[in-house]
C-alpha positions, 0 to 999 in steps of 0.5 A: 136374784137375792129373794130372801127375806124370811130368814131365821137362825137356829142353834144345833143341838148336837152337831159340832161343825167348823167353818176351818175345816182346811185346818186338818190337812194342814196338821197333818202335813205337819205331823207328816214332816215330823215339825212338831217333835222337831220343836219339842227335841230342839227348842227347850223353852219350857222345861214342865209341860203342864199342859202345853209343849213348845210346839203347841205354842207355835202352831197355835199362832201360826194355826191361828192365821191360817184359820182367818185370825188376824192377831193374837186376840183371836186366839180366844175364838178359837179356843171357844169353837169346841169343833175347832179343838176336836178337830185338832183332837185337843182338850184346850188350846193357849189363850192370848195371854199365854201366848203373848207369855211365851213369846216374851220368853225368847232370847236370840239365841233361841229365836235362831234356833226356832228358825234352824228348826224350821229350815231343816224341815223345809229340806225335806219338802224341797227333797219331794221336789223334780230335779230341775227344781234344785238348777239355781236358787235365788235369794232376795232381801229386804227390809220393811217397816213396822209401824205401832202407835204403841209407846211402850215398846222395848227396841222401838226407834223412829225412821227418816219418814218419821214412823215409829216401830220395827224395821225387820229384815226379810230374806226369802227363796224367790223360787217359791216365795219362802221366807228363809229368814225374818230379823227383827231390828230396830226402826231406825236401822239400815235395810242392808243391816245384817244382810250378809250373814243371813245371805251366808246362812241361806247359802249354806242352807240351799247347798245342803239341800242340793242347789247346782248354782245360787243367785243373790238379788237386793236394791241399791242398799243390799250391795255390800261391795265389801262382800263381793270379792268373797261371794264371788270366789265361793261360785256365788251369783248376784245382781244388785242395784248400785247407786248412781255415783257421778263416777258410773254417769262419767263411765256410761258418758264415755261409752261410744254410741254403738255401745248402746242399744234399745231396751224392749221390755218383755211382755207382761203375759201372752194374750190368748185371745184378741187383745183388748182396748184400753180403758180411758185414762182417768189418772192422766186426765186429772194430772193434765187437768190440774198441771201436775208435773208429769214425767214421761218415759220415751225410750230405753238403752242399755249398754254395760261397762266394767267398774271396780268398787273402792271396797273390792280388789276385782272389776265387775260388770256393771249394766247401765239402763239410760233411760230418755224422759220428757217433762210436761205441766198439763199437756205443754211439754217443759223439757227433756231429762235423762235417769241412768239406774245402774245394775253390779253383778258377776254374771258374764254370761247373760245379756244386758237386757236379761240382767237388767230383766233379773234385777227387776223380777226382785219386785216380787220381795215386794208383792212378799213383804205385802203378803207377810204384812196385810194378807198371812199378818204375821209382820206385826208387834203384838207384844212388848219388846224387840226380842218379843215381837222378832219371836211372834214374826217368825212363828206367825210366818210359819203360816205363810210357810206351810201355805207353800208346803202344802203347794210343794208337796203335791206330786206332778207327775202322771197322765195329767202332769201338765194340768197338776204342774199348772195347779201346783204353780197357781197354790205356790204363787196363790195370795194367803187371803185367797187361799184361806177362802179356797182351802181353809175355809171349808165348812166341815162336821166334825165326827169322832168315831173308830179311832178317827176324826172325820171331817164331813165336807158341807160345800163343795168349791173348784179347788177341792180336787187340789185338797183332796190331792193333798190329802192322798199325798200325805197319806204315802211315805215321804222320799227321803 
């Protein structure tokens, strides 16, 4: 089908065209909430602006991964594209030198500023949101690591598993896949390291903005049984993993057997049609070929039981998930085993099935912290030190953020409210790469006429009824 051969490449003489032509609505949304003036008032970085404010600075790096940038260098091309800099009405824009300067210019202090600054205006896009959004709030944590073969890195230290670099923190609304927090430490510090007193600032933060009830989730290293009591007592849920002490498999072998039932796991998705056959296994064929140990899973139960952890002064709930194993070599069955994976949690309401079904829907903080590291790239060290780095990720995040701002924006009302609540989910949970592709990514020509920046459409894909709903929402008044 593909006959071209002929082909020649020509340069235009007088028309200036973008392939980022998504890059307008997402300025806008930013002049819509008022961002930029946000970071000029509150930041106070540079004291003389010549040429650039502070906010330049920021969304020039977050700009430059939503464009397809995927480190700072890249902040070259851009500043080359001339229709890129029409596009934003910009004579010049900083170069990779000058931004990796204005990171190194961070302090703590002002990195927590930033963040505040960014936190605020995320309580005016949640204010835009149906009144069923503000029901509960789930805040998750978890740390990741950042490796760098760099040797001279300010902060960098080296892991148990032998990696060297940075082991930030990410704290994040589950809700929306909002990352509320990045903290950058160094690469031998615990994951749980700090992760109270961001769950205690994301807390304040989801009761201003109006949430009826606010759930915590993390793994076994977010337990902070020393936090429990107090969390408790403030009306807040949780359910995190605990380790399996030899005191839990005691308490879960003295549970009678009618205290335990069968786990039946929730299906992964409704088929709508008829169900497909499986494919072979070929993963399984070549661990029965070459007799690797392989471990079996052949039923679930769950039961619970209550437990009071050394550090608290009150007994909670602890949901037990035993779990039967057979353990083969090739196909010869070697014998049978037996895990237990405990979940703590103040939730007396819920079954055990559901805590456990809640505990395990944290897995998407993974498919996050994938997304912050290998799509938006935001999770990177381009710069020297652990105050520098820790500045580039929190600025760099903003793209990921303004990723579900754009998504949250959009109104869900109207004839068609089911189909634009079903757009609106799909753009929130879209990975960053392919919503580069559907809505940055738009070949545009650029026109400066009347006072205005016109972005000329040149192609067209499925998802431009979405962008052009963006476009019409940014142009009413915010509710309040």
């Amino acid at each position: 089908m593909m006959t071209a051969s002929n082909i020649h490449y020509e340069l235009a003489d007088r028309t200036r065209a973008t392939a980022h032509g998504g890059i307008g609505a997402i300025h806008l949304l930013t002049r819509k909430l008022g961002l930029a003036e946000a970071i000029n008032a509150h930041l106070g970085l540079l004291k003389i602006h010549l040429p650039y404010h502070d906010s330049d600075h920021v969304l020039n790096i977050a700009y430059n991964l939503l464009a397809g940038g995927m480190c700072l260098e890249h902040l070259e091309l851009l500043r080359s594209d001339e229709a890129y800099l029409d596009a934003l009405g910009a004579r010049r824009i900083p170069d990779p030198t000058t931004g990796g300067d204005y990171c190194r210019r961070f302090d703590e202090a002002a990195i927590f500023r930033l963040q505040a600054i960014f936190n605020a205006i995320r309580l005016k896009v949640w204010r835009q949101q149906p009144k069923s959004f503000f029901d509960e709030a789930i805040l998750e944590a978890d740390g990741t690591m950042v490796e760098t073969t760099g040797e001279c890195k300010e902060g960098m230290d080296i892991n148990h598993k032998g990696q060297w670099g940075y082991h930030p923190l990410v704290l994040s609304l589950a809700n929306t896949g909002e990352p509320l927090y990045v903290v950058n430490r160094s690469g031998n510090r615990p994951s749980h390291e700090q992760a109270a007193f961001y769950f205690d600032r994301a807390i304040a933060l989801c009761r201003r903005a109006g949430f009826q009830k606010i759930r915590l989730r993390g793994d076994t290293d977010f337990t902070q049984t020393e936090q429990l009591d107090r969390w408790d007592k403030q009306g807040v849920k949780f359910v995190f993993g605990i380790d399996a002490t030899c005191r839990l498999y005691e308490l879960a072998g003295e549970l009678p057997p009618e205290a335990w039932k069968t786990l039946v796991r929730r299906a992964k998705h409704k088929v709508k049609t008829r169900p497909r056959q499986r494919p072979e296994n070929v993963k399984q064929q070549v661990v029965e070929a070459r007799e690797f140990e392989d471990i079996r899973l052949v039923k679930e139960h769950v039961a619970e039981f209550h437990y009071r952890p050394v550090k608290c002064k009150r007994d909670y709930r602890v949901v037990v998930v035993w779990k039967e194993l057979d353990v083969y070599r090739g196909q010869k069955k070697l014998f049978d085993d037996a895990r237990c994976f405990f979940y703590i949690s103040n939730d007396e309401e819920k079954a055990a099935e559901e805590i456990v079904f809640d505990a395990n829907d944290r897995c998407n903080q993974e498919n996050l912290l994938s997304q912050l590291k290998s799509g938006v790239r935001s999770l990177t060290a381009p710069v020297d030190g652990l105050l520098s780095n820790w500045a580039y990720m929190v600025m760099a995040s903003l793209a990921w953020s303004l990723k579900a701002w754009a998504a949250l924006v959009l109104p869900e009302t109207g004839r068609w409210q089911k189909v634009h609540q079903e757009e609106k989910r799909r753009l929130l949970r879209m990975d960053f790469g392919t919503f580069r592709a559907a809505m940055m990514n738009l070949p545009v020509q650029i026109l400066s006429t009347g006072r205005k920046i016109v972005y000329r459409l040149l192609t067209w894909n499925p998802w431009q009824r979405v962008f052009f709903r963006l476009l019409d929402q940014l142009a009413r008044p915010l509710r309040c």
